[in-house]
C-alpha positions as CSV (number, residue, x, y, z in Angstrom):
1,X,30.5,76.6,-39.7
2,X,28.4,73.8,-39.9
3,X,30.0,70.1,-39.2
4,X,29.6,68.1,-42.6
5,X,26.1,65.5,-41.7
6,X,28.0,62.5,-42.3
7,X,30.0,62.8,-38.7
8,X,26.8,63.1,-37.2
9,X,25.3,60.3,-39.1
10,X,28.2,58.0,-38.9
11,X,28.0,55.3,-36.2
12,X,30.2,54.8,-33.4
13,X,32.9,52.1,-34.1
14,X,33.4,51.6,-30.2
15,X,29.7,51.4,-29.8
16,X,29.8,48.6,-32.2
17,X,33.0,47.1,-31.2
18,X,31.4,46.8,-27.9
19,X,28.2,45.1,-28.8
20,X,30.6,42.6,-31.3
21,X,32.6,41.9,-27.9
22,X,29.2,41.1,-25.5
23,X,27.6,39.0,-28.5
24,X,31.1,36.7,-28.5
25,X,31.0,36.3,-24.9
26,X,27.5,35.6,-24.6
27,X,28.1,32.7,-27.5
28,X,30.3,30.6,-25.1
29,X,27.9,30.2,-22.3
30,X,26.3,27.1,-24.1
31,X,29.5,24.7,-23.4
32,X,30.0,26.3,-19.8
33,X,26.6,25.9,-19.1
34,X,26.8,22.2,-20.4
35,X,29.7,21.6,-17.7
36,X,27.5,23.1,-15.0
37,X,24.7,21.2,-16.0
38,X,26.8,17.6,-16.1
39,X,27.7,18.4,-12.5
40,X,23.7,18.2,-11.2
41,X,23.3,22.2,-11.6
42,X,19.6,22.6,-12.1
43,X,19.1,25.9,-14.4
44,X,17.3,27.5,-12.8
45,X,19.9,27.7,-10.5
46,X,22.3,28.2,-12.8
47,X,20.6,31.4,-14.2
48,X,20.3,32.7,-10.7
49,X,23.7,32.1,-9.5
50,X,25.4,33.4,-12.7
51,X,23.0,36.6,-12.4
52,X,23.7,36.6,-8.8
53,X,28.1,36.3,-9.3
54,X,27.8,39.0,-11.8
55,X,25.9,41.3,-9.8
56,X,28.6,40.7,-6.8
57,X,31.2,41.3,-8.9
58,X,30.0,44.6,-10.3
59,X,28.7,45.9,-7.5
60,X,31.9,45.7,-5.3
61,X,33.7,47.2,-7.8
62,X,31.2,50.4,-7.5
63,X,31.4,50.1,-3.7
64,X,35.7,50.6,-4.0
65,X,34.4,53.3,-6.5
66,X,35.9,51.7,-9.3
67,X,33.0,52.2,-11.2
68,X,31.1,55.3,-11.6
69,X,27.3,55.5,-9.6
70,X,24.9,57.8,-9.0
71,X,21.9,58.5,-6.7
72,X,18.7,56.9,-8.6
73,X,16.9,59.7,-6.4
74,X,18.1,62.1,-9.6
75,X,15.9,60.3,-12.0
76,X,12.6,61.1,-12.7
77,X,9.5,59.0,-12.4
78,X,9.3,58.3,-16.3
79,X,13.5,57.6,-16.0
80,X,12.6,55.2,-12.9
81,X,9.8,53.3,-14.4
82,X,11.9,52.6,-17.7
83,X,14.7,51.3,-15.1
84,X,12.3,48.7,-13.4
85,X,10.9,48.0,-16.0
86,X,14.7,47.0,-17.7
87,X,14.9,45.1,-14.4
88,X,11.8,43.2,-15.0
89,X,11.9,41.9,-18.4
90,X,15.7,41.0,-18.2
91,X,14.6,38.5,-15.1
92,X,11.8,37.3,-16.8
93,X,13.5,36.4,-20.4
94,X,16.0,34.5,-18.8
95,X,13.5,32.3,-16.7
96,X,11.3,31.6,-19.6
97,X,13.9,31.1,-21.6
98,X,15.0,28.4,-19.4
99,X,11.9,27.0,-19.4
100,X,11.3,27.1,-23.3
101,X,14.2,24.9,-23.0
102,X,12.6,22.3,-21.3
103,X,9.5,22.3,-23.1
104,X,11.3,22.4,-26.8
105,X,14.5,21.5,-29.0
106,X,16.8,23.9,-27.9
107,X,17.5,24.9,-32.0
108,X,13.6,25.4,-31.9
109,X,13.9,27.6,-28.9
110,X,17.2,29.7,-30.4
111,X,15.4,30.2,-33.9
112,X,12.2,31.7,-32.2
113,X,14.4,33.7,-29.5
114,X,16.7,35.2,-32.1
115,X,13.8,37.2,-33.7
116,X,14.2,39.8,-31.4
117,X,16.1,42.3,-33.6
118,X,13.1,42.0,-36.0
119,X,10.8,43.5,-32.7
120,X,13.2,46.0,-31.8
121,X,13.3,47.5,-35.2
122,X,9.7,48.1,-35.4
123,X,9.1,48.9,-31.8
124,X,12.1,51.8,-32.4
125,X,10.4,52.6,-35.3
126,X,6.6,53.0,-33.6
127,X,8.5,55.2,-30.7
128,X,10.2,57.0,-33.6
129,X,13.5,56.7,-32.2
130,X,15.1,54.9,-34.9
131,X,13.0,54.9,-39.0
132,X,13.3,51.5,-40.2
133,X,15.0,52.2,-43.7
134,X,15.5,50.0,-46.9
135,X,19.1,49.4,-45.6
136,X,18.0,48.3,-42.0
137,X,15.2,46.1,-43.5
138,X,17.3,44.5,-46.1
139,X,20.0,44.3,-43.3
140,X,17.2,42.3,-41.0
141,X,16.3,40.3,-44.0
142,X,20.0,38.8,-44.7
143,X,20.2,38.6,-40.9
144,X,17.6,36.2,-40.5
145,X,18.2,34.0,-43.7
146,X,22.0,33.2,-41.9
147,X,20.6,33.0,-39.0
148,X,18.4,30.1,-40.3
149,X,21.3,28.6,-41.8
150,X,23.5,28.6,-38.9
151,X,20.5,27.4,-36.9
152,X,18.8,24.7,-39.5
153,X,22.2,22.5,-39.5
154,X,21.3,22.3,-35.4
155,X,17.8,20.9,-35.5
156,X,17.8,17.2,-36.4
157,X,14.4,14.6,-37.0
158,X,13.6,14.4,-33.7
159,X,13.2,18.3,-33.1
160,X,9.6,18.7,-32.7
161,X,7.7,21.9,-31.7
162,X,5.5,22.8,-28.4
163,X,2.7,25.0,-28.0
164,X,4.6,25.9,-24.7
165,X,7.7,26.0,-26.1
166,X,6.9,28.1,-28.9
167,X,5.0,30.9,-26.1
168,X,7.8,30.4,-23.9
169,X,10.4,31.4,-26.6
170,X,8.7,34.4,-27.7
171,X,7.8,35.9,-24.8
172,X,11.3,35.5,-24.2
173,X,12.5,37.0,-27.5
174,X,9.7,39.9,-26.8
175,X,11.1,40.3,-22.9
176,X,14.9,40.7,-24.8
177,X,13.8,43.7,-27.6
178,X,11.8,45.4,-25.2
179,X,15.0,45.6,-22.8
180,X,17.6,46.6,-25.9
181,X,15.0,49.3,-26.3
182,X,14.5,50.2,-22.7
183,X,18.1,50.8,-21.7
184,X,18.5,53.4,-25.0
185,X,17.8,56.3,-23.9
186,X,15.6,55.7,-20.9
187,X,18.0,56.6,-18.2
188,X,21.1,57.4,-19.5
189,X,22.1,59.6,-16.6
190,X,22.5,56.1,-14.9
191,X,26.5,54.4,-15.8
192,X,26.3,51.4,-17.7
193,X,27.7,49.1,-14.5
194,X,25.5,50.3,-11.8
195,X,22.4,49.6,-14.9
196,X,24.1,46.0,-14.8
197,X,24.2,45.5,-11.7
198,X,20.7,46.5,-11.0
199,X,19.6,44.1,-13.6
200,X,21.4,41.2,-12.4
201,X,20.5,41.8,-9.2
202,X,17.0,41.8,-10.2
203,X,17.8,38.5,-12.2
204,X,18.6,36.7,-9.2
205,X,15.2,37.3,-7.2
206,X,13.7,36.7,-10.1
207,X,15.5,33.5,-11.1
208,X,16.4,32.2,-7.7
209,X,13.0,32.2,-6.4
210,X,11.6,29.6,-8.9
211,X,14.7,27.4,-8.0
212,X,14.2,27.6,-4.7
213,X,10.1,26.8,-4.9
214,X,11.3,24.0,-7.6
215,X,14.4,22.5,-5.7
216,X,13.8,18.7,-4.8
217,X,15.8,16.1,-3.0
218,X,19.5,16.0,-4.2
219,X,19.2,19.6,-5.9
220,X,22.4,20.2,-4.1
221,X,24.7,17.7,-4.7
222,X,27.1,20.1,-6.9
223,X,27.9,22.1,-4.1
224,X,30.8,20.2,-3.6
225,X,32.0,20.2,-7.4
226,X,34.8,22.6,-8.4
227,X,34.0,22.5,-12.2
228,X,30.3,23.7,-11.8
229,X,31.2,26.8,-9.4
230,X,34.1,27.2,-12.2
231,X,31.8,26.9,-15.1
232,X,29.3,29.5,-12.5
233,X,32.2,31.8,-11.9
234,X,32.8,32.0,-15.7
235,X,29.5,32.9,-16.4
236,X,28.8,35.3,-14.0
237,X,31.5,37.0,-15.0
238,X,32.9,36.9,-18.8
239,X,29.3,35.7,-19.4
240,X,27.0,38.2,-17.6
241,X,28.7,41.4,-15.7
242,X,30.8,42.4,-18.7
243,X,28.8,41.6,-21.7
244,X,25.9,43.1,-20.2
245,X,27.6,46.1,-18.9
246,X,28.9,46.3,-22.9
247,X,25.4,45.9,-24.6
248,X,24.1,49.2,-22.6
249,X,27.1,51.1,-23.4
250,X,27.3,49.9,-27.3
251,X,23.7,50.4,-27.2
252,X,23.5,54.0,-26.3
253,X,26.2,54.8,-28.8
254,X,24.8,53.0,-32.1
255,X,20.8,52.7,-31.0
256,X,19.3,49.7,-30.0
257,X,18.5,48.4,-34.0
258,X,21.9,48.1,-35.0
259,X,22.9,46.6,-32.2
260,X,19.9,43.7,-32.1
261,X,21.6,43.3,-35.6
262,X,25.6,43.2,-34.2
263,X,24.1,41.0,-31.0
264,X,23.0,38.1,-33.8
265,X,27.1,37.3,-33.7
266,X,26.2,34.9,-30.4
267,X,24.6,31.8,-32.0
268,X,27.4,32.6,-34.8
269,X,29.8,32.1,-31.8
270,X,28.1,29.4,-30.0
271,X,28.0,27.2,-33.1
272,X,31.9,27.6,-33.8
273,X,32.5,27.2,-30.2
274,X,30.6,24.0,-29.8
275,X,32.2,22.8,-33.2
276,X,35.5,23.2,-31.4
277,X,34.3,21.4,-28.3
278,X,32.9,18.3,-30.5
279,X,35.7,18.5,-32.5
280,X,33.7,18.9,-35.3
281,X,34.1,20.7,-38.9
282,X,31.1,23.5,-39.4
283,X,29.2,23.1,-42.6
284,X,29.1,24.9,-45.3
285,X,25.2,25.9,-44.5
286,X,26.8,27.1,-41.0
287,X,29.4,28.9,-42.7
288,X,27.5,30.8,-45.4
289,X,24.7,31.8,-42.3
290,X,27.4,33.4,-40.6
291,X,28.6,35.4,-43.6
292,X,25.2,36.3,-44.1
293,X,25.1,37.9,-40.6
294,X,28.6,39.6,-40.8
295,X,27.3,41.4,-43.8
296,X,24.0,42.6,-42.1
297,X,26.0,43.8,-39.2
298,X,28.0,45.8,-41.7
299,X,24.5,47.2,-43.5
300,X,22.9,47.9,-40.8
301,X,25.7,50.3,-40.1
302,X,25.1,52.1,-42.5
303,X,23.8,55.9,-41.4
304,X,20.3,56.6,-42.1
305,X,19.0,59.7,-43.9
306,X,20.1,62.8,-43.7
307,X,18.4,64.7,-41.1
308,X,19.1,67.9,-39.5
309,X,22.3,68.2,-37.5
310,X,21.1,68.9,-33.9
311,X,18.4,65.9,-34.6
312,X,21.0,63.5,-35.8
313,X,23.6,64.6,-32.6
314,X,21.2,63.5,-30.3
315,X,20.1,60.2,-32.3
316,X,22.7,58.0,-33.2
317,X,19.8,56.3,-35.3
């Protein structure tokens, strides 16, 4: 008997519930990296070390066999290529996104950034992984009106844009969507942890080398602060090794689209979070934006059209 299409074509509420949980996390590294960066932590450095504490962490749990490995020897060049490539881009987005920072408004930066979904949906599309349907189009058009309204309220008169800036975000943004759509499918015969770790790993050499080229005198006064290694240790840990070990497992389950979509909770997070922080009420622009982007998580859940059951039982799309 043939399974009714919908179970195929259903998504996977733990895929989704996992991509929810790395996007919350992810939103509270703005006020930890704030502490970090009051104490004299340059970030670069900050980037690097918090790559570098999540990559320790993960990894030792995988040495005590806590976590599942395997030998990357079983993966073929294609599989392996994908892999670096993962490796690559992750590094890279978070040192230009640094450095976007410095050259922008930071709300600048975050508007330009958080276009990745849009990229992801069409690259998926072009590799004909995922077909970009009304609903996922209407779902990427609400997502991006909130997301404009959460982010609008955050740029003030003074917020001017950069040639530099602007280059520096979207290569960022670009470096992001081609990693969601790297780690789906790619090498899926390698566990989600060990891909973390890899990638982390990568983001330290690829981070720490810049901040070690760029460190001047003083660079290392906060050696000796407890509250930047606290705010380091948080981040390298509830704010890299387990959101990033959820995005690739959320990501295989629902597809890399729908979870660009989910990932858009972060600045939703980071807003609230930072309201808390400042003690301040969020406006109703703020509030609506993040509606906005609740109800485009929920659309682009929605399955796509019916396709055969073998095609849809290997592609969560």
């Amino acid at each position: 008997m043939t399974p009714r299409p919908s179970v195929f074509l259903a998504p996977r509420p733990a895929g989704l519930a996992r991509v929810l949980a790395a996007a919350a996390a992810l939103g509270t590294l703005g006020p930890v990296a704030g502490l970090a960066y009051r104490e004299g932590v340059d970030p670069a450095a900050f980037s690097a070390l918090r790559a570098g504490v999540g990559a320790a962490v993960l990894g030792t749990l995988i040495l005590a066999r806590r976590l599942p490995a395997v030998g990357l020897g079983v993966l073929s060049r294609r599989q392996l290529a994908l892999l670096l490539l993962a490796v690559a881009v992750n590094g890279l987005m978070n040192l230009v996104l640094f450095a976007a920072f410095g050259a922008m408004a930071v709300g600048i930066v975050m508007a330009v950034f958080f276009t990745y979904p849009v990229q992801v949906a069409v690259m998926s599309a072009a590799l004909g992984r995922e077909p970009l349907t009304r609903g996922r189009v209407a779902a990427l058009l609400l997502a991006c009106a909130g997301l404009a309204l959460v982010l609008g309220s955050q740029l003030g008169p003074e917020a001017h844009a950069t040639v530099a800036g602007l280059a520096l975000a979207a290569l960022a943004s670009t470096c992001h969507a081609v990693y969601l759509v790297a780690i789906r499918g790619g090498f899926d015969r390698v566990p989600a942890g060990q891909v973390t770790t890899l990638v982390l790993a990568g983001g330290l050499v690829i981070s720490g080398i810049p901040a070690l080229l760029l460190a001047g005198e003083g660079a290392g006064e906060w050696l000796s602060s407890a509250p930047a290694w606290a705010a380091i240790l948080c981040a390298g840990t509830l704010g890299a090794a387990l959101p990033k070990v959820w995005v690739v497992g959320g990501v295989r389950l629902i597809g890399s689209t729908r979870a660009a979509i989910a990932m858009l909770l972060e600045p939703v997070v980071a807003v609230g979070v930072s309201a808390v922080v400042l003690s301040q009420l969020l406006t109703p622009g703020e509030l609506a934006g993040g509606l906005a982007i609740l109800v485009a998580v929920i659309v682009a859940q929605r399955p796509a059209p019916r396709r055969s059951a073998l095609t849809a039982a290997a592609d969560p799309a």
